[in-house]
N, C-alpha and C positions, 0 to 999 in steps of 0.2 A: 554556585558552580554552573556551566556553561558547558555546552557540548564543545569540545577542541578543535576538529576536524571541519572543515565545512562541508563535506559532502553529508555528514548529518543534520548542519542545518540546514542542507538544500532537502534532504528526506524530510522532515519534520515540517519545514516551510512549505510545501506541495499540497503536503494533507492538512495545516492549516488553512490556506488560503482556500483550496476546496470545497470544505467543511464551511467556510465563512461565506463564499461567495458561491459557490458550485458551481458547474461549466466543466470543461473539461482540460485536464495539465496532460501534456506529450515531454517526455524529453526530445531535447534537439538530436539525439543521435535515432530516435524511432520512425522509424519508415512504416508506414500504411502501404498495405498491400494490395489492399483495395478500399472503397468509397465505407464511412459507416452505414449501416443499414439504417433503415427506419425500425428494425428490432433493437439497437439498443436504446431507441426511448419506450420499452417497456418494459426497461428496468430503472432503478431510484439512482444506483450506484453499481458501476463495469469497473472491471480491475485486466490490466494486460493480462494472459498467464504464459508463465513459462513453457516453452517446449516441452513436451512430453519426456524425454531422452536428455534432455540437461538435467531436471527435474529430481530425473530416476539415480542418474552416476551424478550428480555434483552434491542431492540434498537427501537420498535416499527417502524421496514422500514421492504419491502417487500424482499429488498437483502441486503446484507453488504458483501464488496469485504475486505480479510485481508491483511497482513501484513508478515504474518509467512513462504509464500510462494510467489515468485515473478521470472518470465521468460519476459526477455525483452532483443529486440537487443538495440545495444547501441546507446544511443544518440535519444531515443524515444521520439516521442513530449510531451506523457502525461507524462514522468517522467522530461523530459525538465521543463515543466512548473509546475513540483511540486518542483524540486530545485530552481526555480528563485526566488518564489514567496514562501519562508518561512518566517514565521512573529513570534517571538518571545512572542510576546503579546497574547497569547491564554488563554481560561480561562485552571486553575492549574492543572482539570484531566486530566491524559496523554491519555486516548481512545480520548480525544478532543484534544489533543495540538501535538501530534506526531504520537498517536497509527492508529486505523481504522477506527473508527468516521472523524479524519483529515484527511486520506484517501479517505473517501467516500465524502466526500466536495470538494476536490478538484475533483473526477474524476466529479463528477455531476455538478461542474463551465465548466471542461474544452469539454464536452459534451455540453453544452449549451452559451459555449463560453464566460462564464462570467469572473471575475475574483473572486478569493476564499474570 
């Protein structure tokens, strides 16, 4: 079986190719608001995050890390174990099945060591 939709094989392809190669993916619709710092090369792996206030009224969570922007060396353990462990079976909306909601499931297992 095959994901149907492409906007989930464009989720799913982002953090492979990341994970494989690392560097960093922009979507075309994301605008930089300013230059990146030389603070994010002291971190492995940066995730965009949501607005505080979308956050709040769209997902009721206190953060939501996205999708649209991703910096990671390669071969990172959290993107490691978001390829290993993809599961097909997710309920039909893509923010849960590919998008940032599935995102933020996994970083909050692999933070607390669970599985997704």
């Amino acid at each position: 079986q095959t994901y149907s939709w492409e906007i989930e094989k464009a989720d799913l392809m982002r953090i492979f190719l990341v994970y494989h190669f690392g560097g960093i993916y922009m979507d075309t619709d994301t605008e930089c608001l300013k230059p990146f710092s030389a603070g994010i090369a002291d971190y492995s792996c940066v995730f965009d995050q949501e607005p505080f206030a979308q956050t709040r009224v769209w997902w009721s969570r206190e953060q939501t890390v996205m999708n649209n922007m991703i910096a990671c060396i390669p071969k990172h353990n959290f993107l490691k174990y978001f390829v290993q462990n993809q599961k097909k079976d997710k309920p039909i909306h893509i923010q849960y099945k590919t998008g940032p909601i599935h995102l933020n499931e996994f970083l909050a297992a692999f933070r607390h060591g669970l599985s997704p």
